[in-house]
C-alpha positions in Angstrom: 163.6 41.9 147.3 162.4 44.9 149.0 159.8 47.1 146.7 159.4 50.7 148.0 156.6 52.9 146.7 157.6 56.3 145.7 155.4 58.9 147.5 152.9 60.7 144.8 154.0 64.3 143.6 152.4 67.1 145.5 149.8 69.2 144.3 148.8 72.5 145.3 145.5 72.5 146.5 145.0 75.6 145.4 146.0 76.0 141.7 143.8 72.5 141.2 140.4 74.4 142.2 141.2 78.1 141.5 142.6 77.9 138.4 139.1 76.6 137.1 137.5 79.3 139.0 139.3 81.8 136.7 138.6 80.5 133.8 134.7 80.3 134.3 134.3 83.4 136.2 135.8 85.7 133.0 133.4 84.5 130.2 130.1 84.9 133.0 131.4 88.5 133.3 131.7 89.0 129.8 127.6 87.7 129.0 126.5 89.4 132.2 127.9 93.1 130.5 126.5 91.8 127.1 123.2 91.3 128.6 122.8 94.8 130.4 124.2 96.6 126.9 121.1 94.5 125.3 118.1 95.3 127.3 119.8 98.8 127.7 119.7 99.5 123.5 115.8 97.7 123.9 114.7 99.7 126.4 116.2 103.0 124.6 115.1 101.6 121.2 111.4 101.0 122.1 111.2 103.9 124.9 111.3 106.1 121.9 108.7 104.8 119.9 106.7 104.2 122.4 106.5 108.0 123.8 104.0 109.3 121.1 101.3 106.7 121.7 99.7 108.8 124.9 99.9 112.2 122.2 98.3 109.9 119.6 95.9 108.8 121.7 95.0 111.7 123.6 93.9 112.9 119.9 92.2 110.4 119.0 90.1 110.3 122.4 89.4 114.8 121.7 88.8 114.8 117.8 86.2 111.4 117.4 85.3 110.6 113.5 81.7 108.6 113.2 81.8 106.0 110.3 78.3 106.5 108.9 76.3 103.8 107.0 74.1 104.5 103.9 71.2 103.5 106.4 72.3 106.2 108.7 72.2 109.0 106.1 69.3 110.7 103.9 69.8 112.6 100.7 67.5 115.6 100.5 65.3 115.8 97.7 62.5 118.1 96.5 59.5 116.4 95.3 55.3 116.7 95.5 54.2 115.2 98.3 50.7 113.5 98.7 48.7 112.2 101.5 47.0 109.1 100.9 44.0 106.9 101.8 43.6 103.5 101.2 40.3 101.9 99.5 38.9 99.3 97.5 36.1 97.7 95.9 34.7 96.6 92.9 34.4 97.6 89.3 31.0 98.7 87.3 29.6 100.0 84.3 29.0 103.6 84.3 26.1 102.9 81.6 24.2 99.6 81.5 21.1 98.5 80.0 18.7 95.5 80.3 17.0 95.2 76.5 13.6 94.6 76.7 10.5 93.6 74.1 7.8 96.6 74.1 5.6 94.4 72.2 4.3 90.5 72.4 5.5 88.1 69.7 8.0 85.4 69.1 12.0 85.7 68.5 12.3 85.4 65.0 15.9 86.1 64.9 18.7 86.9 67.1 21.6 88.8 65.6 24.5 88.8 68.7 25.9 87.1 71.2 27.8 87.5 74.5 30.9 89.0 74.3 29.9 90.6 70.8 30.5 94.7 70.3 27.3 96.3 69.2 27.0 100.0 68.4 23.7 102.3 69.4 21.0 101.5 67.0 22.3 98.3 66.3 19.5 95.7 65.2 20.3 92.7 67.4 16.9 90.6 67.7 13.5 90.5 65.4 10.1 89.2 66.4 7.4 87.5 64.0 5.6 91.1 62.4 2.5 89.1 61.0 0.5 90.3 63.4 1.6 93.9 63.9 1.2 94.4 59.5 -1.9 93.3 59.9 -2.9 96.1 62.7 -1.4 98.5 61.2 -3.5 97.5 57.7 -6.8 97.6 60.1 -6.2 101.4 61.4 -5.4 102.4 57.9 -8.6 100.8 57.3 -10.5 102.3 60.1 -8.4 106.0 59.3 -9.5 105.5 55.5 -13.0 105.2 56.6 -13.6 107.8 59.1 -12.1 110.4 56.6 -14.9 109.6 54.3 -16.9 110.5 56.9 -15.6 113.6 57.3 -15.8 114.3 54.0 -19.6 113.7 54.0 -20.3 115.8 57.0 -18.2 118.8 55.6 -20.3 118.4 52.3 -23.7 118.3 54.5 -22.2 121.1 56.4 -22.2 123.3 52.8 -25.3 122.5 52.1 -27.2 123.5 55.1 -25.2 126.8 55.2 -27.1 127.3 51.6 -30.4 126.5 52.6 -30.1 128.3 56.2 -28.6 131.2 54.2 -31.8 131.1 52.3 -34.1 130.6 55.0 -35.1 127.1 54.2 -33.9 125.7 57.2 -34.0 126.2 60.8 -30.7 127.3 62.7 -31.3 123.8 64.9 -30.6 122.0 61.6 -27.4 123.8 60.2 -26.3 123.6 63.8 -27.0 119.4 63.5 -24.6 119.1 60.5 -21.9 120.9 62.2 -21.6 119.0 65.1 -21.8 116.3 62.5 -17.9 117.8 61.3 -16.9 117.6 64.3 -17.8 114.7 65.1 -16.3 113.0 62.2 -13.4 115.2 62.7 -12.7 113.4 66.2 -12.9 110.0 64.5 -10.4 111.1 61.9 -7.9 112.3 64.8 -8.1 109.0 66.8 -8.3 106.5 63.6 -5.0 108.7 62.9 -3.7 108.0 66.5 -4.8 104.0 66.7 -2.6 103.9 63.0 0.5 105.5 64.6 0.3 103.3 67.7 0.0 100.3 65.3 3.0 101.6 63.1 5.1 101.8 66.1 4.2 98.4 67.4 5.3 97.1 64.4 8.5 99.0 64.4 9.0 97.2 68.1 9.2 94.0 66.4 12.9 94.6 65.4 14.9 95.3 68.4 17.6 97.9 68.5 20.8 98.5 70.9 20.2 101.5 73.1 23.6 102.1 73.2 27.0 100.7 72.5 28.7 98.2 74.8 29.5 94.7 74.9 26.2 91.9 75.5 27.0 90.7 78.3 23.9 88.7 78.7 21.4 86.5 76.0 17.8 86.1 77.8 15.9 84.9 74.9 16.2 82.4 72.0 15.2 82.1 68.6 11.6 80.8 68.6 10.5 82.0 72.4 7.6 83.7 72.9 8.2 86.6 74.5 5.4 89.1 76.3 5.8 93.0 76.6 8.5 94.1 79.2 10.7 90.4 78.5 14.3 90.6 78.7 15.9 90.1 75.6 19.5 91.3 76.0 22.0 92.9 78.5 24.3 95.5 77.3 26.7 97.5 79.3 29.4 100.1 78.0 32.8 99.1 79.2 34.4 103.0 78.1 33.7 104.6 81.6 33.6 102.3 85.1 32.6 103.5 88.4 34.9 101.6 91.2 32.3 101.2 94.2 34.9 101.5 97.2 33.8 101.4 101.2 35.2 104.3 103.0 35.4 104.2 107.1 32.7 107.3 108.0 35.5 108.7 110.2 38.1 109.4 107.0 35.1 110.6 105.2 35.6 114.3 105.5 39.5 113.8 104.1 37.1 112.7 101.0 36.2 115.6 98.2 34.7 115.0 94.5 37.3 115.2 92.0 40.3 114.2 94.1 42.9 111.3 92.2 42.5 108.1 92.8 45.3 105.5 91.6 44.6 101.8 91.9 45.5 98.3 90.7 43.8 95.0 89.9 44.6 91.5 89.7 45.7 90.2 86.8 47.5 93.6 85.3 50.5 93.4 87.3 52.0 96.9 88.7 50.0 98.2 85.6 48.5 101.1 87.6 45.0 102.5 86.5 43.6 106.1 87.6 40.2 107.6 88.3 38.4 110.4 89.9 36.2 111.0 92.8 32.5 111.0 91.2 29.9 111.0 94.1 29.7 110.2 98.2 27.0 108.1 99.2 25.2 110.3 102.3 24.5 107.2 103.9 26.6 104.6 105.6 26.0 100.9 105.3 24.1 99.5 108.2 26.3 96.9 109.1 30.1 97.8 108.3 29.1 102.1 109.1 31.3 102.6 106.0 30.5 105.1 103.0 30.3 104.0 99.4 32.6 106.4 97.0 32.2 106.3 93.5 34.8 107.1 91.4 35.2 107.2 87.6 37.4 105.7 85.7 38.0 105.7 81.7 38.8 102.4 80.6 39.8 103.5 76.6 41.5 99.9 75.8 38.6 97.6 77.4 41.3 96.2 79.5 38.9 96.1 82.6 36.3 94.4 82.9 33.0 95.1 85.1 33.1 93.1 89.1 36.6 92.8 89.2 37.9 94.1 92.2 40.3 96.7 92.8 42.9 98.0 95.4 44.4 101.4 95.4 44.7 104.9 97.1 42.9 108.1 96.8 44.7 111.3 97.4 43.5 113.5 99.8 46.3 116.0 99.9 49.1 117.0 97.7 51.6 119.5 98.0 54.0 121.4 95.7 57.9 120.4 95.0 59.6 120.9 98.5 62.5 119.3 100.1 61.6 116.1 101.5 62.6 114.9 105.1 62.2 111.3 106.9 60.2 111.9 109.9 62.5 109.9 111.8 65.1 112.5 110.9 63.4 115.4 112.6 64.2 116.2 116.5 62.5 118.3 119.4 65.5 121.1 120.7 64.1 124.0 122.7 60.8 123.3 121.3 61.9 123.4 117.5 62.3 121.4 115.2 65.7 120.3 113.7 67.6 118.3 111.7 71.6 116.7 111.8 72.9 118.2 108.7 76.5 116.9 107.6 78.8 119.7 106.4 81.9 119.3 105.9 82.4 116.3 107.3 81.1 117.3 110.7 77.4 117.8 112.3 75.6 120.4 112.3 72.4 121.6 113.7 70.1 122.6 111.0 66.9 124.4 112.5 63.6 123.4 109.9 60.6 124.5 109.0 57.7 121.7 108.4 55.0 121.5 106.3 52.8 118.2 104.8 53.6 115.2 106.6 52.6 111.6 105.3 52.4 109.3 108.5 52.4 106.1 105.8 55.6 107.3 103.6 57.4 108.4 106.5 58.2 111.7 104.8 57.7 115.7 105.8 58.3 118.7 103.5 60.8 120.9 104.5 59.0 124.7 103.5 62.2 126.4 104.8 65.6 126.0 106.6 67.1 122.9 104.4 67.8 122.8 100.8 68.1 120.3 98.1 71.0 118.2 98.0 71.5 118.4 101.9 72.9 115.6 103.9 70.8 115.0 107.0 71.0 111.9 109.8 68.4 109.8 108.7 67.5 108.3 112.4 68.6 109.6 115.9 72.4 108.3 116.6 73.2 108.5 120.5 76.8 108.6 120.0 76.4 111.8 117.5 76.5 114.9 118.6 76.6 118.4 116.6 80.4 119.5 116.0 81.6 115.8 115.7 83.4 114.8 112.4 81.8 112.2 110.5 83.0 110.0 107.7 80.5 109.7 104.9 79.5 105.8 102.9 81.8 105.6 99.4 78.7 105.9 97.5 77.5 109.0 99.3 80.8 111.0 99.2 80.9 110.0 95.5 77.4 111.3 95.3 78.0 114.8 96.7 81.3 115.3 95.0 
């Protein structure tokens, strides 16, 4: 049996292979026209948002506005100002005294203590008085007797005035008799004087305050013997202080009686006290070549105490109410002296006239050119210059408005 194979069916090479072609090459075209329509509307899109950005920069780079800090800014104010000098030293009794006993005898009694308020006149010791009655009852004794022998004289004197005035005596005589007077006049006058002497002694025996204050010391006991010119007491009057304070000899001339003097101790806090220039010592210590200054200080309350030591400044210069300038503000152009003044939200060159400065505060009074309430640069900003806009802190726009 004879199979035969039937030949395959033909194909056209062609419409196998171009007919895919066609139906890939359509839909390639189609994304391809897509695409370019796309970045066409991007490019268009952003080209036109993108064209003011040069302007806007351009603008930005011609019309600058400096942020400004509160550090960078200074409120003008008008105020006193003072130049100051620093000192200290230590506090002490304008009036002090050392009691003493004017006479010999032993401490009967005692009547204060340390610490203890006493008033001028007070009685604060007595001494044994035995012996100082019984001197004073002596010179009345002795006083008693020579004016009984006064008496006699003046009596003899009479009588030889009688008989000289009738010739029964020589002038030698009467003359005798009143020397006599005298005489016994001169013993009246001392027995007088040798009684008052003993009164007083015996009024020494009770010791008074010589003026008020606090005791500060107790030198002698009840029972001690104690011999003229002893110690007895120390008193001193806490109501007026002097502070002692060492001055350099060079800031000696800044120095004047009467000038303020503020100051604070240890112990009180910021409680400040005050005082005035009393005296200047002419002399400078050998070893530190510094001058003592004494200035006084009322002390009303007590509160301070004598040696404590205090810290403080006296002023040496002081000025009425003028505006008030950081130094660091003030600048050198064409040899005069200006200021960055803010007005308006840009810089402006503000010509000034200065007065007081204080090197320690940092401050210098304005006398003329700048007015209260200014706004000035505070320091030197290299990146600000006059004409510039400037944008003010919150708190110091809401300040000026």
């Amino acid at each position: 049996m004879k199979i035969e194979s039937l030949p395959p069916a033909s194909v056209d090479p062609s419409s196998t292979v171009k007919a895919p072609r066609r139906r890939w090459r359509a839909p390639a075209v189609g994304l391809a026209i897509l695409a370019l329509a796309g970045a066409g509307g991007y490019a268009y899109t952003h080209a036109g948002s993108a064209r003011p950005a040069p302007a806007a920069a351009t603008a930005a780079k011609k019309d600058p506005v400096h942020e400004l800090s509160t550090r960078d800014i200074a409120l003008v104010e008008a105020r006193p100002l003072a130049v100051t000098l620093p000192l200290s030293g230590s506090l002490t009794p304008l009036a002090q005294a050392t009691v003493r006993s004017k006479v010999s005898g032993v401490v009967r009694q005692t009547t204060v203590q340390e610490g203890m308020n006493v008033s001028a006149g007070q009685v604060i010791a007595r001494l044994d008085d035995s012996e100082a009655r019984a001197r004073v009852a002596q010179q009345q004794a002795a006083l008693n007797d020579a004016a009984a022998r006064l008496a006699m004289a003046k009596k003899n004197q009479a009588n030889s005035a009688a008989l000289l005035k009738q010739n029964y005596i020589a002038q030698n005589a009467y003359d005798t008799t009143s020397n006599s007077v005298d005489l016994a006049q001169a013993a009246v006058d001392s027995a007088r004087a040798q009684l008052e002497l003993a009164r007083i002694a015996l009024n020494d025996t009770v010791i008074h305050a010589p003026l008020s204050g606090v005791v500060s010391k107790r030198h002698a006991q009840a029972g001690e013997k104690l011999s003229p010119d002893s110690p007895v007491f120390s008193i001193v009057d806490l109501k007026q202080l002097t502070l002692d304070a060492q001055v350099p000899a060079s800031d000696i001339p800044r120095i004047k009686v009467g000038q303020e003097v503020r100051f604070k101790v240890d112990g009180f806090g910021e409680r400040n006290f005050a005082g005035k220039v009393l005296r200047i010592n002419p002399a400078a210590e050998a070893g530190s070549r510094a001058m003592l200054v004494y200035i006084g200080v009322d002390n009303p309350d007590g509160a301070l105490r004598a040696g404590m030591f205090a810290k403080g400044v006296v002023t040496t210069e002081k000025s009425a109410a003028h505006p008030l300038l950081p130094l660091a503000a003030v600048q050198k152009e064409n040899g005069k002296d200006v200021v960055y003044r803010v007005d308006s939200g840009k810089i402006v060159v503000q010509p000034v006239k200065l007065g007081l400065k204080n090197e320690d505060a940092g401050l210098v009074e304005a006398v003329d050119g700048i007015a209260p309430g200014a706004t000035v640069l505070a320091v030197k900003l290299d990146g600000v210059k006059p004409g510039e806009k400037v944008k003010l802190p919150a708190a110091a726009a809401g300040k000026k408005g």
